[in-house]
N, C-alpha and C positions, 0 to 999 in steps of 0.2 A: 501299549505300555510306554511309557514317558521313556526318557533315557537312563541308563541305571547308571548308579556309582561306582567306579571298581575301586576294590582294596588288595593292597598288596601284602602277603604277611608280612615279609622283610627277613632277618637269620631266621630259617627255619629253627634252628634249635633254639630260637629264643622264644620270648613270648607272644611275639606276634600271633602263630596260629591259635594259640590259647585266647585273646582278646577275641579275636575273630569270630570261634565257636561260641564265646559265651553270648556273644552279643547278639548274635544267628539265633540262639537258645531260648532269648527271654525277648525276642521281638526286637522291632527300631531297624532290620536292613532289610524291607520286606522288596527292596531297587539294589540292595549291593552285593557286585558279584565279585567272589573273591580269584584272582589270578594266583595261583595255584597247583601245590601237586592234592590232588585229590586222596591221594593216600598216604597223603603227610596228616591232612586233615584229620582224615577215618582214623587213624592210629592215635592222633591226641585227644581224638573226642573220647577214645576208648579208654585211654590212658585217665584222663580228666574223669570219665565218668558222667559224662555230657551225650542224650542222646539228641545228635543230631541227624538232620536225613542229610548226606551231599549228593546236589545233581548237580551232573556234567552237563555243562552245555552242548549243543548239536548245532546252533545256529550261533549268527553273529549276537542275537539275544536273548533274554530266557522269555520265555510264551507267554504267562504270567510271573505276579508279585511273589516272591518266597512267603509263607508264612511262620511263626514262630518254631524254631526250632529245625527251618526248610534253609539250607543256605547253596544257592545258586557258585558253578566254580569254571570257571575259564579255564584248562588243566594247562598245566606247562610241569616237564615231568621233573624231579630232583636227579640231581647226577649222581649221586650217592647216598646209601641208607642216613639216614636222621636220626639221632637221640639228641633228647630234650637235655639240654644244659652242657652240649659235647660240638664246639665249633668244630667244622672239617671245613677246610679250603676249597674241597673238591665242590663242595655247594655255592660258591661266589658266585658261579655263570648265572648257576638258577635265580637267585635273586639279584640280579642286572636283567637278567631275561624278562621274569614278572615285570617290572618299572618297563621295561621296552615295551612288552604289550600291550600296558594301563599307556602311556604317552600314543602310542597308537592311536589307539580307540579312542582319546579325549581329542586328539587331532582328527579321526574322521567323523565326529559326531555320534558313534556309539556310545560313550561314555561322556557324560555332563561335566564328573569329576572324577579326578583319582587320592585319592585316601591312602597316605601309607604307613605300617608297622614299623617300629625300628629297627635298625642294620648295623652293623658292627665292621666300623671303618677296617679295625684290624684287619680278621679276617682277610678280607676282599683284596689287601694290601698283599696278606700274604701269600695270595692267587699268582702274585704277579698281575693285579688290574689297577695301576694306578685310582684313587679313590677317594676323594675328601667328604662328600658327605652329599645327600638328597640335593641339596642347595642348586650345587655344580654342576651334577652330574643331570639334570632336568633342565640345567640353562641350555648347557651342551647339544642334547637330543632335541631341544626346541629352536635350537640355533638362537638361542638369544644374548645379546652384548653382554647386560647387564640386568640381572635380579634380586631381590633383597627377601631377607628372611625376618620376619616378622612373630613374635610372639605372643598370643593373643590370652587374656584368663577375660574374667566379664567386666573386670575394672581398669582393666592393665592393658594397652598395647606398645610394646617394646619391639622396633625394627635395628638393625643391626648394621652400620656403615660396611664392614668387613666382616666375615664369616669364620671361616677357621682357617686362620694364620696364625702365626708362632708371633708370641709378641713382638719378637724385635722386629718383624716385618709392617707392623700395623703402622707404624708413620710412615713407613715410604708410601703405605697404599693408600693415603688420608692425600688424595691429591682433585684441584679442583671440578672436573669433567668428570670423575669419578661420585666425587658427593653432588655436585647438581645432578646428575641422572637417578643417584638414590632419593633424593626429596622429591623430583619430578614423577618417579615412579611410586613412591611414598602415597603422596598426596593423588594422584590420579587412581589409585586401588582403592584409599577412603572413601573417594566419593562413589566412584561409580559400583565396587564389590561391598562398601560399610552405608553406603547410600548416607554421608557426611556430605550434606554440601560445600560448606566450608570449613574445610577441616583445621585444626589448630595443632601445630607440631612445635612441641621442645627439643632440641637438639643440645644432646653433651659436648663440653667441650673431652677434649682429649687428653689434657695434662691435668696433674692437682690444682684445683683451683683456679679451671680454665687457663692454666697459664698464669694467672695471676699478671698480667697487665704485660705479658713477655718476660717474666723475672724464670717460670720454669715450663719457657718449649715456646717457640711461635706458632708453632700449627695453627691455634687460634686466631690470632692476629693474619699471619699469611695468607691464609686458605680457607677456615673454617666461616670467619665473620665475613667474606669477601662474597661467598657464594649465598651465604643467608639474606645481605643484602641484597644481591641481585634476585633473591627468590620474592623477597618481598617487594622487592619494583614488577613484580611479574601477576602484584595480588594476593600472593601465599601469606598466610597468619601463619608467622615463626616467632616462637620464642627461644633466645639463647646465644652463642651457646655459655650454656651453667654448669657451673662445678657438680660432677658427679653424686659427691657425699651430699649435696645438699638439693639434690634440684627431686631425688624421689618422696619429699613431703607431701600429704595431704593438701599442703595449700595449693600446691604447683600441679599436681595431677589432676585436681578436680577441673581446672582452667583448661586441660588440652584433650585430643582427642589420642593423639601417639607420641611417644618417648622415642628419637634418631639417638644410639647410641653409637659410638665409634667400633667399639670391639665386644665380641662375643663374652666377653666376664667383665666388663663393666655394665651392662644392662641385663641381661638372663638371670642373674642369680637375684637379683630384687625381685624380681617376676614370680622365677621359680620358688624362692622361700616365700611368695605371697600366695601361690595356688597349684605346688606341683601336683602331677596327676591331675589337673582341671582344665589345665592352657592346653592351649592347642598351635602348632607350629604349620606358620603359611610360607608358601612362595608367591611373594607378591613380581609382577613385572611377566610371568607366562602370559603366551596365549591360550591357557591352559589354565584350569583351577585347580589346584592341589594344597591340601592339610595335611598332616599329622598328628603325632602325639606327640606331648613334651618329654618324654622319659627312653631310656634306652632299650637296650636287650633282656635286661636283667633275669641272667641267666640263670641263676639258682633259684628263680619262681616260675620259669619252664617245666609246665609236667605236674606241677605239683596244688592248681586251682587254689592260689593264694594273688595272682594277677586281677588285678583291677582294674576292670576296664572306660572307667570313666573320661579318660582323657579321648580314647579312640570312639566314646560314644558323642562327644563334644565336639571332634576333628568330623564325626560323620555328618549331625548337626549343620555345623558352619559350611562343610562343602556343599550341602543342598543348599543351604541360603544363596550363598556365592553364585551356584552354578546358575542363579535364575536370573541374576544380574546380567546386562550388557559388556561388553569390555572396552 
């Protein structure tokens, strides 16, 4: 059997294990094993009204392909009972645990890729485990410098200069070695994981109206246009950088292959009111393939099979494709 995908749910009491079962239900993860409390699952499948079979694994893989309504599970146990839509702290290890596992297995060549459900910063915080989001905490475990988070719908790809920082942090972090390794790593994911040979990037500026020639902010002028230039003495097709309000037109996307935005609410929310629940959320820059889904916890559809799970069957999608690419 090929190498399988693993999935993480992410808050147990959120809707992760809910995506999980339904998608196990109606076929498409006949290779995804989910990392897992096994009787997290049996109890939402029961709850849901979802008959699914779960098997525990006994080896490092499962013998065969699961078939519809068969979902293969890596057990890792909850540290405290679960109710759907009721965060408990006492569950943070557990899902840090899950992600430890999946990084594992995609480091020793069990697992192609890892796929994961959403997590709830809060929470984790209030564990006491410092915790900013998938992004960091997978650079970390991979040991790597620098990664970028990428946004993906079938029309749209939006990458992200800086991840989740407090606004007033995002121009001190808009500095030169910083944004050349995100284009570097940018353009080196299109080609070799979007199989883009020459991929074409628009890059935002940072202030209104890019600055507007230095009248509001230099970052452009200092830093932004400095390193564009050098990308394009290097062969990169860059355009920018362009004023935010103006640069997500029709005219200007159809031209490029991905959107470089500085901060996490200057590029997402174009994306996400163009296709939320259909995008799908990458870490570009692992040595490691890993997606997501674009949406949160969303805890009051915990439990209650009103969860949709299209983004997580799009994140599973694009991880196979990924995973068959070179790096």
């Amino acid at each position: 059997m090929p190498p399988c995908l693993a999935v993480t749910p992410g808050e147990p009491a959120g809707i992760g294990p809910d995506l999980i079962l339904q998608t196990a239900l109606h076929g498409g993860c006949e290779r995804l094993v989910a990392i897992a409390d096994p009787d997290l699952l049996r109890e939402r499948a029961l709850q849901l009204g979802l008959d699914v079979n779960i098997m525990q694994l006994s080896t490092d893989r499962p013998p065969r392909p699961a078939d519809a309504g068969e979902l293969w599970v890596d057990p890792v146990a909850l540290a405290a009972p679960c109710t759907a839509g009721r965060l408990d702290p006492a569950n943070s290890p557990y899902v840090l645990q899950t992600l430890d596992r999946a990084v594992e297995g995609c480091l020793q060549g069990r697992f192609q890729a890892m796929v994961t459900a959403p997590v709830n910063k809060a929470v984790i915080n209030e564990a006491g485990i410092p915790f900013s989001g998938h992004t960091e905490y997978l650079a970390e475990k991979t040991a790597c410098d620098r990664v970028v988070m990428m946004l993906a719908s079938r029309d749209l790809r939006v990458a992200l200069a800086t991840t989740h920082l407090p606004l007033r942090e995002v121009s001190d972090a808009i500095e030169p070695r910083m944004l050349r390794q995100t284009l570097d790593i940018l353009q080196h994911d299109l080609i070799h994981h979007f199989g883009i040979p020459s991929p074409r990037i628009l890059v935002l500026g940072l202030n209104p109206h890019a600055g507007e020639s230095g009248h509001m902010g230099r970052e452009e002028i200092d830093i932004i246009e400095p390193v564009i230039a050098a990308c394009r003495a290097d062969g990169f097709d860059i355009v920018g950088p362009l004023p935010a309000d103006t640069a997500f037109n029709p005219v200007n996307l159809q031209r490029v292959d991905a959107v470089l935005a500085m901060y996490h609410d200057q590029g997402l929310p174009v994306l996400k009111y163009q296709s939320f629940g259909e995008a799908v959320n990458i870490t570009l820059g692992l040595p490691i393939v890993r997606t997501s889904v674009d949406h949160g916890t969303a805890l009051d559809l915990a439990g209650s099979g009103r969860a949709n799970n299209s983004s997580l069957l799009r994140a599973i999608t694009l991880a196979t494709q990924m995973g068959t690419q070179p790096f």
